[in-house]
SEBAKOL-974090 format. One record per residue: y, x, z of N, C-alpha, C in turn; residue in three letters. Coordinates in steps of 0.05 Angstrom, whole numbers. Last residue first. Layout:
<pts>
n.north / n.east / n.up / ca.north / ca.east / ca.up / c.north / c.east / c.up / type
Y / X / Z / Y / X / Z / Y / X / Z / ALA
...
</pts>
This chain:
<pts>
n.north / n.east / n.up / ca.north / ca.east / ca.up / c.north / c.east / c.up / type
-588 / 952 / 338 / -584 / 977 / 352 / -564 / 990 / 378 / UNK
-624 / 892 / 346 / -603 / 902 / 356 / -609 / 932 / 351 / UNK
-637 / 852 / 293 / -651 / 881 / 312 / -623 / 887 / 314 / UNK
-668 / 790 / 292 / -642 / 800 / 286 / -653 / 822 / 307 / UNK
-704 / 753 / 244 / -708 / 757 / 272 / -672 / 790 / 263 / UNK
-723 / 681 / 242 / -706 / 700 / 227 / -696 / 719 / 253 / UNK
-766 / 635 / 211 / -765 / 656 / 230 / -743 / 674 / 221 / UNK
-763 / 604 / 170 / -788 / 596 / 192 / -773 / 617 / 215 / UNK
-727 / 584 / 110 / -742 / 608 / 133 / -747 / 602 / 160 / UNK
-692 / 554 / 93 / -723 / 547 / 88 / -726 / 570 / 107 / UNK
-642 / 574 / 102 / -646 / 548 / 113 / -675 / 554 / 115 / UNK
-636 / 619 / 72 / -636 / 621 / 96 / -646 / 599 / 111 / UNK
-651 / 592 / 15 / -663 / 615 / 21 / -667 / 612 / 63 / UNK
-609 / 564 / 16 / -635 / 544 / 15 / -646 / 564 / 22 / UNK
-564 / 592 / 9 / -562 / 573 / 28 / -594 / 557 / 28 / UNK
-578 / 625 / -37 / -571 / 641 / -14 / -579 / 617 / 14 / UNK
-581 / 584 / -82 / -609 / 594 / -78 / -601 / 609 / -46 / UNK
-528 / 526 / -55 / -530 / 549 / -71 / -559 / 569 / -55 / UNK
-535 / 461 / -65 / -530 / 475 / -51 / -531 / 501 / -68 / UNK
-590 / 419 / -84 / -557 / 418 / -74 / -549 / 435 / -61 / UNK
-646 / 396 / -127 / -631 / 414 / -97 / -603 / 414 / -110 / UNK
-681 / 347 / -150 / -654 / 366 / -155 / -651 / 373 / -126 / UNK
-735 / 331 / -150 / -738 / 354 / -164 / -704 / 370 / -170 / UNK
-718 / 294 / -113 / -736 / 306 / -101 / -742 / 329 / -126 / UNK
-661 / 245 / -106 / -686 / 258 / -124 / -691 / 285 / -111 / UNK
-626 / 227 / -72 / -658 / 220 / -74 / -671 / 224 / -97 / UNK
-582 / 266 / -80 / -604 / 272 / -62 / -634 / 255 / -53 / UNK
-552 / 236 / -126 / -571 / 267 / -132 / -595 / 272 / -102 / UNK
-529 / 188 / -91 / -550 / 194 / -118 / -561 / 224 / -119 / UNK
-495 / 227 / -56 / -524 / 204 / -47 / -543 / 204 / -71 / UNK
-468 / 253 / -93 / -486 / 270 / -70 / -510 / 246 / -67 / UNK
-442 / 211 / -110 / -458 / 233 / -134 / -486 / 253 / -113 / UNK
-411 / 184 / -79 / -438 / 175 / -93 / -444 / 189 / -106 / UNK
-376 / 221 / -58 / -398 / 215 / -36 / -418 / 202 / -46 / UNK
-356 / 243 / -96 / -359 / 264 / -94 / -383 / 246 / -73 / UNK
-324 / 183 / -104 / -340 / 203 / -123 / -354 / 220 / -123 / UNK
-294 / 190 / -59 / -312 / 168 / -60 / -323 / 175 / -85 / UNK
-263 / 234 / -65 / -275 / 239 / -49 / -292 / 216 / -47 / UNK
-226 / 221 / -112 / -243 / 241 / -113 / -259 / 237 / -92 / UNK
-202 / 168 / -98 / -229 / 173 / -122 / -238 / 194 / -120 / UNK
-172 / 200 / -58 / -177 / 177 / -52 / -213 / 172 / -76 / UNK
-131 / 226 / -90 / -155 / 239 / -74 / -180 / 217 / -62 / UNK
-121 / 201 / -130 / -127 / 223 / -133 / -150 / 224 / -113 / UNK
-83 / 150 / -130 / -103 / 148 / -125 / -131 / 176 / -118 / UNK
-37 / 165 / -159 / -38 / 159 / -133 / -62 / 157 / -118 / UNK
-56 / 181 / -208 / -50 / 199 / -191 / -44 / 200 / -163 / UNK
-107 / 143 / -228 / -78 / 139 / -231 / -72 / 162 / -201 / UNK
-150 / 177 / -278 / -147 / 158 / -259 / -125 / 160 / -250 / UNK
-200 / 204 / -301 / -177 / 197 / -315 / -177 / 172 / -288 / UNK
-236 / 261 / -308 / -244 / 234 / -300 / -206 / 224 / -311 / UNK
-295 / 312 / -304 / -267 / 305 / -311 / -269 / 274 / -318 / UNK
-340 / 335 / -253 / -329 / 319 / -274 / -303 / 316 / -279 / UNK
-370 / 398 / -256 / -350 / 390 / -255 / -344 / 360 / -266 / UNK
-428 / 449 / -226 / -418 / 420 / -246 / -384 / 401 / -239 / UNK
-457 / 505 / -229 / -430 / 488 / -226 / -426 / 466 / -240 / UNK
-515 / 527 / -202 / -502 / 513 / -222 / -479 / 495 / -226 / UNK
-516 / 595 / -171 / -528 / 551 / -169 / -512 / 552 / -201 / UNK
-510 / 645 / -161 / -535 / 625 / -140 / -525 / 596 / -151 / UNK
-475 / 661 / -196 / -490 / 681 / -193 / -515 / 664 / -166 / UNK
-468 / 601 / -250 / -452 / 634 / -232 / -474 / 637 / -213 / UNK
-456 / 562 / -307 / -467 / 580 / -286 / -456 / 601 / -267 / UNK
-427 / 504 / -309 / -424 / 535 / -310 / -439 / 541 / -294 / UNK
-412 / 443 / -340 / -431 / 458 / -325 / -423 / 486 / -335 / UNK
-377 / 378 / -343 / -375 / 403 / -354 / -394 / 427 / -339 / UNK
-369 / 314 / -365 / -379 / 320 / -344 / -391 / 356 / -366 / UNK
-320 / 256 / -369 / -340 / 281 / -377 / -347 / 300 / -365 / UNK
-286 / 197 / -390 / -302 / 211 / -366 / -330 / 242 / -379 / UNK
-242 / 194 / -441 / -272 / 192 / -435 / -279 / 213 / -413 / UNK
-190 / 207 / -461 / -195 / 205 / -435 / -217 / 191 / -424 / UNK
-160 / 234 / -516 / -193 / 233 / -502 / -188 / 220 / -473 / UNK
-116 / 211 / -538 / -130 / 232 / -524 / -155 / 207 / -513 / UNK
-77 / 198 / -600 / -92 / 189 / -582 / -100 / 216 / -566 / UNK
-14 / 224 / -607 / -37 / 229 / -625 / -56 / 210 / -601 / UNK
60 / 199 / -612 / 40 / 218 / -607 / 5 / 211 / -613 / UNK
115 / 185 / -629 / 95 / 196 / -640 / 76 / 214 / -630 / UNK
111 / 107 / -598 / 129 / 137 / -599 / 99 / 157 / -618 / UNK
95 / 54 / -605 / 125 / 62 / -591 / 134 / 96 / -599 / UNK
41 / 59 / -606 / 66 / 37 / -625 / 84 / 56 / -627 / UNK
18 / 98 / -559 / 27 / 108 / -591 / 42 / 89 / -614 / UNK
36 / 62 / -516 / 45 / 86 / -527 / 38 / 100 / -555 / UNK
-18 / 32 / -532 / 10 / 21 / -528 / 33 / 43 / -531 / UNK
-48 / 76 / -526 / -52 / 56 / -555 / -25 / 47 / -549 / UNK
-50 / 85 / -469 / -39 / 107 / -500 / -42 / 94 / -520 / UNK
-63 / 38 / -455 / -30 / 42 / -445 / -34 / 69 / -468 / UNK
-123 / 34 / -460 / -101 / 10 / -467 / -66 / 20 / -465 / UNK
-142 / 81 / -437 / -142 / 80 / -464 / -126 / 70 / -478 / UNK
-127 / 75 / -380 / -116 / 90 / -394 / -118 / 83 / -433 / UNK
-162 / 21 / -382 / -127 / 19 / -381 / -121 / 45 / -390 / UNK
-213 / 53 / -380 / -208 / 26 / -394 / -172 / 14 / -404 / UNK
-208 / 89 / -337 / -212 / 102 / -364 / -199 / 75 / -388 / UNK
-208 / 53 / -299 / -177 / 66 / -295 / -185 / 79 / -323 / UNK
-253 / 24 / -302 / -225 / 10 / -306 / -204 / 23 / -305 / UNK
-288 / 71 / -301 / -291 / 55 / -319 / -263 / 34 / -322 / UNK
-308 / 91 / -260 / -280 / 109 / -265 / -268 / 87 / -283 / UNK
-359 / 86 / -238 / -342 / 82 / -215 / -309 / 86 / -224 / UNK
-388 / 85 / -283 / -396 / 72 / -271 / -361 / 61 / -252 / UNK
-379 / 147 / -282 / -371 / 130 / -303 / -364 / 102 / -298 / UNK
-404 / 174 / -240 / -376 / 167 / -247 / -364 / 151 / -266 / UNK
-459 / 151 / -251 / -449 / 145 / -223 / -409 / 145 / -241 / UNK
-464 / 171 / -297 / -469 / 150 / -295 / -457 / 137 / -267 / UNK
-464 / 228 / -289 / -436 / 217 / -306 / -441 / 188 / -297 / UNK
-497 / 235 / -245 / -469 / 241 / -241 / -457 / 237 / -262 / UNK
-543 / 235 / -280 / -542 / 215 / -248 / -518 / 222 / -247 / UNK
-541 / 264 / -323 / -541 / 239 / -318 / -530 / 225 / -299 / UNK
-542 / 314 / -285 / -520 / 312 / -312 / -518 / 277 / -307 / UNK
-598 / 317 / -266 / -568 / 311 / -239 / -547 / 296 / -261 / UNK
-623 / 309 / -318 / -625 / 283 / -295 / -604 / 297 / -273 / UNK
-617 / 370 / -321 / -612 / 344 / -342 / -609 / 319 / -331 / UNK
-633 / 402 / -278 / -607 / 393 / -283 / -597 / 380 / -309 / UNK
-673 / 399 / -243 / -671 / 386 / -260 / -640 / 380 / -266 / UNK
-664 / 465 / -208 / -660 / 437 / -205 / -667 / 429 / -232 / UNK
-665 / 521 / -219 / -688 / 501 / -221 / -690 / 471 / -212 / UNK
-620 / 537 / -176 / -625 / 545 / -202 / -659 / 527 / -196 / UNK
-584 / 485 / -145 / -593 / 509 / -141 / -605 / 507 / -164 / UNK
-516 / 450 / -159 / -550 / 458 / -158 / -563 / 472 / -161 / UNK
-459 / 434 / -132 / -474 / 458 / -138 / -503 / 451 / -138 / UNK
</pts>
């Protein structure tokens, strides 16, 4: 999630490049085993180029990668994916992380609560 005014052309980057980077021999073999599958039987090539999809919603910016990797492996890539995209995105200094509500409360100096 990046809060609204992030540079979110450079996060885009920094997170295909990181995944790409990190997806590249399971994208590499997928490619090689549907070519081999298409000899053999009738079906059409697919896409399984690493890609990277953004939505807005009502405090940040949703970014999703779609990735191609062996199902045993699932969670395992997701969550070593999810830990170099954070590291990368957080040494840049013009992308925030998080949603405008959660940076709002954080940044405040003082937050005073009235009992009735």
């Amino acid at each position: 999630m990046l809060v609204y005014g992030s540079n979110w052309k450079k996060a885009e980057e920094i997170a295909l490049k990181v995944a790409k980077d990190a997806i590249y021999d399971f994208e590499d073999s997928a490619k090689k085993e549907l070519l081999n599958m298409s000899e053999k039987y009738f079906i059409t090539s697919y896409d399984v180029e690493t890609k990277l999809y953004m939505t807005t919603r009502d405090n940040w910016i949703d970014m999703r990668v779609r990735y191609v990797v062996d199902p045993r492996q699932r969670r395992k890539i997701k969550h070593m994916l999810v830990q170099k995209i954070i590291q990368a995105l957080e040494q840049e200094e013009d992308i925030n992380l998080g949603t405008a509500t959660s940076i709002d409360i954080m940044g405040s100096s003082q937050i005073t609560v009235n009992r009735s």
